[in-house]
C-alpha positions as a printed NumPy array, in Angstrom:
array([[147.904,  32.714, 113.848],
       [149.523,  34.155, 116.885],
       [147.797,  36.711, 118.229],
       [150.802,  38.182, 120.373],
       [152.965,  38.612, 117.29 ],
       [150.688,  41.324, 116.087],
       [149.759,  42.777, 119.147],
       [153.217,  43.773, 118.955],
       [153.2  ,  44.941, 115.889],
       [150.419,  47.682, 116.346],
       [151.917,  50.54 , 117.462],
       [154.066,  50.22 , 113.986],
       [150.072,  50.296, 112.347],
       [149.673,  53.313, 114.13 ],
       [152.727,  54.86 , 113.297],
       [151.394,  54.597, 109.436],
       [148.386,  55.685, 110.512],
       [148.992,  58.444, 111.89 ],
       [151.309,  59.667, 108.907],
       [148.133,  60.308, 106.927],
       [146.53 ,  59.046, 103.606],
       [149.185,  57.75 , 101.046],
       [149.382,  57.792,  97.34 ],
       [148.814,  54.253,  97.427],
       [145.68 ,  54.502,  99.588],
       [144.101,  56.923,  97.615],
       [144.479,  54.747,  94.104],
       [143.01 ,  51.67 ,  95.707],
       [140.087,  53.749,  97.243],
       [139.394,  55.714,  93.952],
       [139.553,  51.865,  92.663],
       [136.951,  50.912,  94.871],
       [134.933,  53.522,  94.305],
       [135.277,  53.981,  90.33 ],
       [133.852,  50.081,  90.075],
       [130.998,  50.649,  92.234],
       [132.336,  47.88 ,  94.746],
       [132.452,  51.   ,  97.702],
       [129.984,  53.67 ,  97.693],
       [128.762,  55.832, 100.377],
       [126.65 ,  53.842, 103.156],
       [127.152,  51.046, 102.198],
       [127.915,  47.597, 104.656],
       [131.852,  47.211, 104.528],
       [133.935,  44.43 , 105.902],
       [137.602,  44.708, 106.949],
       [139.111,  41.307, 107.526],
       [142.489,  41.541, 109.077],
       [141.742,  45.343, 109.333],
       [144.947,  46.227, 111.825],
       [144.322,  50.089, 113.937],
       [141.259,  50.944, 111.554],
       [143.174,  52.446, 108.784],
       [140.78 ,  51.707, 105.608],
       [138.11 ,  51.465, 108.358],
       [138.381,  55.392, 108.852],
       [138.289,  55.752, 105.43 ],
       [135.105,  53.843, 104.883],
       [133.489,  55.699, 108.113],
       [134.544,  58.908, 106.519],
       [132.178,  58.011, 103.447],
       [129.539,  57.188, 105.81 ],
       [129.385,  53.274, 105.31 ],
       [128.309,  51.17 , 107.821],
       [132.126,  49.204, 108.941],
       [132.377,  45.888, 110.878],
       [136.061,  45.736, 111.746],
       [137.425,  42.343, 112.763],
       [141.224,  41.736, 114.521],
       [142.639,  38.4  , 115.609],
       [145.26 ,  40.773, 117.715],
       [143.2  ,  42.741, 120.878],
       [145.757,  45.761, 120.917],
       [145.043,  46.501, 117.05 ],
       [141.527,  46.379, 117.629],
       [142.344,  48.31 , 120.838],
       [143.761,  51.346, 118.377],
       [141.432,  50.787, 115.986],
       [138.301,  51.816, 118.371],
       [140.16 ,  54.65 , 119.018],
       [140.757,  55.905, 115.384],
       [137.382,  54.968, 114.595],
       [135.62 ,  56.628, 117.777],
       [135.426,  60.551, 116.024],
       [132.904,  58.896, 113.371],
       [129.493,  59.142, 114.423],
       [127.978,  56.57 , 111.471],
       [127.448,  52.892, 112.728],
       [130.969,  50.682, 113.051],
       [131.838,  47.96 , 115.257],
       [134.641,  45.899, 116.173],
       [134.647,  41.834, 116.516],
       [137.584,  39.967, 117.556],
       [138.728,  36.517, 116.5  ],
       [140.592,  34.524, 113.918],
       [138.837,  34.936, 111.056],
       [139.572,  31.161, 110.471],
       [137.729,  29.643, 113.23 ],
       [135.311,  32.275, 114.373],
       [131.77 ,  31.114, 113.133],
       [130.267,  33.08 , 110.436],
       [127.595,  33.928, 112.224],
       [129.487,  36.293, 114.865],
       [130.578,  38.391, 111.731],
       [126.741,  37.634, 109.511],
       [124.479,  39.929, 112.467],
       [126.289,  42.985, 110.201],
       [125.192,  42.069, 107.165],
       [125.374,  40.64 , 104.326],
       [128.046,  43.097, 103.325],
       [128.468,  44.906, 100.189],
       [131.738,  44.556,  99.773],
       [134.414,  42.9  , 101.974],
       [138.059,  43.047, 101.988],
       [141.441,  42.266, 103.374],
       [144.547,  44.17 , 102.78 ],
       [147.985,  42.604, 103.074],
       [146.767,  40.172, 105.789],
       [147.163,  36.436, 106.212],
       [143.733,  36.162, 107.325],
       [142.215,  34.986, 103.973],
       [144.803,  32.456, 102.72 ],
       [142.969,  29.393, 101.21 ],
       [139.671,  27.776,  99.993],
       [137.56 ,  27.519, 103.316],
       [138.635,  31.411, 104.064],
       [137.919,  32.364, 100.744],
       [134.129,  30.723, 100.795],
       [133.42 ,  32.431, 104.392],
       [134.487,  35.577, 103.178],
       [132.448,  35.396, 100.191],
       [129.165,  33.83 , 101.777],
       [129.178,  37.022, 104.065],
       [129.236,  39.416, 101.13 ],
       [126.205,  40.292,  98.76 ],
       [128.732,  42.193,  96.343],
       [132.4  ,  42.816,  95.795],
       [135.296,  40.659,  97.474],
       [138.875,  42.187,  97.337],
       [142.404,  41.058,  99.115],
       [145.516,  42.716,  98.282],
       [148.369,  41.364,  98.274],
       [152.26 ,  41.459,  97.563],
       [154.189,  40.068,  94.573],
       [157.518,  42.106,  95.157],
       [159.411,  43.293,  97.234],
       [162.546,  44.956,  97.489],
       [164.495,  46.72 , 100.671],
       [168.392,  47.139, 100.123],
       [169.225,  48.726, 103.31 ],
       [166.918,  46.548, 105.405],
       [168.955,  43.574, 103.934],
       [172.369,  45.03 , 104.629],
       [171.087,  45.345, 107.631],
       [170.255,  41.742, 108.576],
       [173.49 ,  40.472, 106.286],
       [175.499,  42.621, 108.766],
       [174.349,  40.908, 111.423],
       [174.576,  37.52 , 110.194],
       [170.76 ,  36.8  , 109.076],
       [168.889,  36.468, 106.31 ],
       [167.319,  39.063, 104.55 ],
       [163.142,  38.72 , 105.685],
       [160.639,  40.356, 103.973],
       [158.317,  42.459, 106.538],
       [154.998,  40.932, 105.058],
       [152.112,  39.103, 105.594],
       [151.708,  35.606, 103.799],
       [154.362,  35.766, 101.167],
       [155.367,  36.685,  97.465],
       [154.045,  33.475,  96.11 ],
       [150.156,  33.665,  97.992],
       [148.716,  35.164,  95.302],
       [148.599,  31.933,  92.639],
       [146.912,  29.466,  95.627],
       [144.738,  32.702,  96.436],
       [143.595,  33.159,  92.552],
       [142.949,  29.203,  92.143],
       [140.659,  29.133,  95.245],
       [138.677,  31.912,  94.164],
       [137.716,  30.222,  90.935],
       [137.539,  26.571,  93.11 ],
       [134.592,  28.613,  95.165],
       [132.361,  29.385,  91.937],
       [133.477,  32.806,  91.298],
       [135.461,  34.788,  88.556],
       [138.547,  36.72 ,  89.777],
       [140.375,  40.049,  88.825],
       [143.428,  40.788,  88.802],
       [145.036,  44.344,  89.308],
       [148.379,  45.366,  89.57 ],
       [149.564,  48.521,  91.176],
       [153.513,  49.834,  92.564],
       [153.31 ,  50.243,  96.495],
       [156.413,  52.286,  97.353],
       [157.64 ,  53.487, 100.432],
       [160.241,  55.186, 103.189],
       [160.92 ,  56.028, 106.316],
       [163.049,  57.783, 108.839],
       [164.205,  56.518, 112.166],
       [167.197,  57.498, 114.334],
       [169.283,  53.786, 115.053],
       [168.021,  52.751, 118.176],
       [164.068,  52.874, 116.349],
       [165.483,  51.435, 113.553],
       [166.847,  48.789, 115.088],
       [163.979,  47.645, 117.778],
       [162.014,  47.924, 114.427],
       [163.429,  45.677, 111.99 ],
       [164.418,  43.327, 115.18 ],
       [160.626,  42.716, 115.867],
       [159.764,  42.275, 112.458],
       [162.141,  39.292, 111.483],
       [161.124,  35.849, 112.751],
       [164.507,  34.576, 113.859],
       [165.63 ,  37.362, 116.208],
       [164.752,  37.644, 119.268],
       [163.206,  41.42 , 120.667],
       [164.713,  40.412, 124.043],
       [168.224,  39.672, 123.277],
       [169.847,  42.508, 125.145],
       [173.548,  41.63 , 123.464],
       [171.667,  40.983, 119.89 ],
       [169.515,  44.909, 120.552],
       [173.165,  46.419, 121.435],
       [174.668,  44.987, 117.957],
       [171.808,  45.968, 116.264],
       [171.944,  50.06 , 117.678],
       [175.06 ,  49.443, 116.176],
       [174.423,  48.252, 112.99 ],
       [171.788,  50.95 , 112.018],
       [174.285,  53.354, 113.283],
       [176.588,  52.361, 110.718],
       [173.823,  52.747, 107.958],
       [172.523,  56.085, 108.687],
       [173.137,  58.918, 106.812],
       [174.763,  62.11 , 108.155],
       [171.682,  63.337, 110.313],
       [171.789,  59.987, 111.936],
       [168.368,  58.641, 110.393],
       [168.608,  55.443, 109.177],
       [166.672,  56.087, 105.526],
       [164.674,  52.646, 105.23 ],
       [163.285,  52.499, 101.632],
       [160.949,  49.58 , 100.058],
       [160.078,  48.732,  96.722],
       [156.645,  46.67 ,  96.602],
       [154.288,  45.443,  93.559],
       [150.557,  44.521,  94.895],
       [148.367,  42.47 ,  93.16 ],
       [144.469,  43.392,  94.007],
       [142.07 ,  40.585,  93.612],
       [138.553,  41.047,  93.159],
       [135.287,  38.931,  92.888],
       [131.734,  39.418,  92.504],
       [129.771,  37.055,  95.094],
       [126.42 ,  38.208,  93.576],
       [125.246,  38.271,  89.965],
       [122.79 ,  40.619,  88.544],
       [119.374,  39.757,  88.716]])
């Protein structure tokens, strides 16, 4: 995975971050909580785990969070969020791919482990690290749908493809489900809407959605001016370009440990 690609990305993280606790974070921590995979101090893992979002969440609760980035400015952001919580966390850079188990196993075994909308946990041998490290509950979230009119009138405008600002893709979730069950465990399947919107003035909007499509360039100066352009054209009478996206997320879970 390219490192640089999301170290680009993170001041969008923060961005969210900084916007505050969402409807959609609070139903998928009350999940956690309500099935007795989180629970205050316990050992949490956050694979993929961006500027600390669920990590500040967890620290709030009192847990005990490892954090672990391949990109050095999320992790960067996330020592920051995390830095007002006095309970034990820790951040650990690497892909979570290659890195050696061991580098992640000196905080644990974990209690439950997780990673949300990341491509970090994408097939068997991911799936099996993750779960060897975890004396618990395993959960990735991911998208199934996805749906963001003016972002593609936006690209059509400009003579692109419509790209869908997400990690992995809309059809992970079947290899994801199948390699669960190929590594000896049972999964569960959840599925929750994951709607949002935001508010940028053109020239945001534009530097935005430029970054976040894989065929356009950030540095094209002639491509940036079209694209000021473009968004200015799609704003609304204030000027804000209103983004909106339609989402469904699937939430899989497993239990690496049975009851004695």
């Amino acid at each position: 995975m390219d490192a640089a690609k999301w170290d680009k990305q993170a001041g969008d993280y923060q961005r969210v971050y900084e916007s505050g606790i969402s409807d959609y974070n609070r139903r998928l921590m009350q999940f956690l909580l309500d099935s007795g995979m989180l629970y205050p101090g316990c050992r949490v893992l956050d694979v993929g785990c961006g500027v600390g979002k669920y990590g500040s969440y967890f620290a709030a609760l009192g847990c005990d969070v490892t954090l672990t980035d391949i990109s050095p400015e999320m992790l960067r952001r996330a020592e920051e969020n995390m830095r007002p919580f006095t309970g034990p966390w820790r951040t650990i850079a690497g892909d979570f791919e290659t890195m050696e188990a061991s580098a992640l196993a000196i905080a644990g075994p974990f209690h439950l482990a997780i990673s949300t909308m990341s491509p970090a946990i994408h097939n068997l041998a991911t799936v099996k690290k993750l779960s060897e490290l975890t004396e618990g509950w395993c959960l990735l979230t991911n998208f199934v749908s996805w749906r963001q009119p003016l972002r593609d009138s936006f690209y059509s405008a400009l003579g692109y493809e419509p790209a869908q600002s997400m990690a992995g893709g809309l059809d992970s979730l079947g290899p994801l489900v199948e390699a669960v069950r190929q590594a000896g465990y049972e999964p569960s399947l959840r599925y929750e809407s994951y709607d949002w919107q935001d508010e940028r003035r053109a020239e945001e909007a534009a530097r935005y959605l430029i970054r976040r499509h894989p065929a356009m360039d950030e540095e094209d100066s002639e491509l940036f001016k079209r694209a000021v352009e473009t968004a200015a054209e799609l704003c609304d009478e204030k000027g804000i370009f209103p983004d909106q996206v339609f989402t469904r997320v699937a939430w899989l879970s497993w239990k690496t440990k049975k009851e004695d």
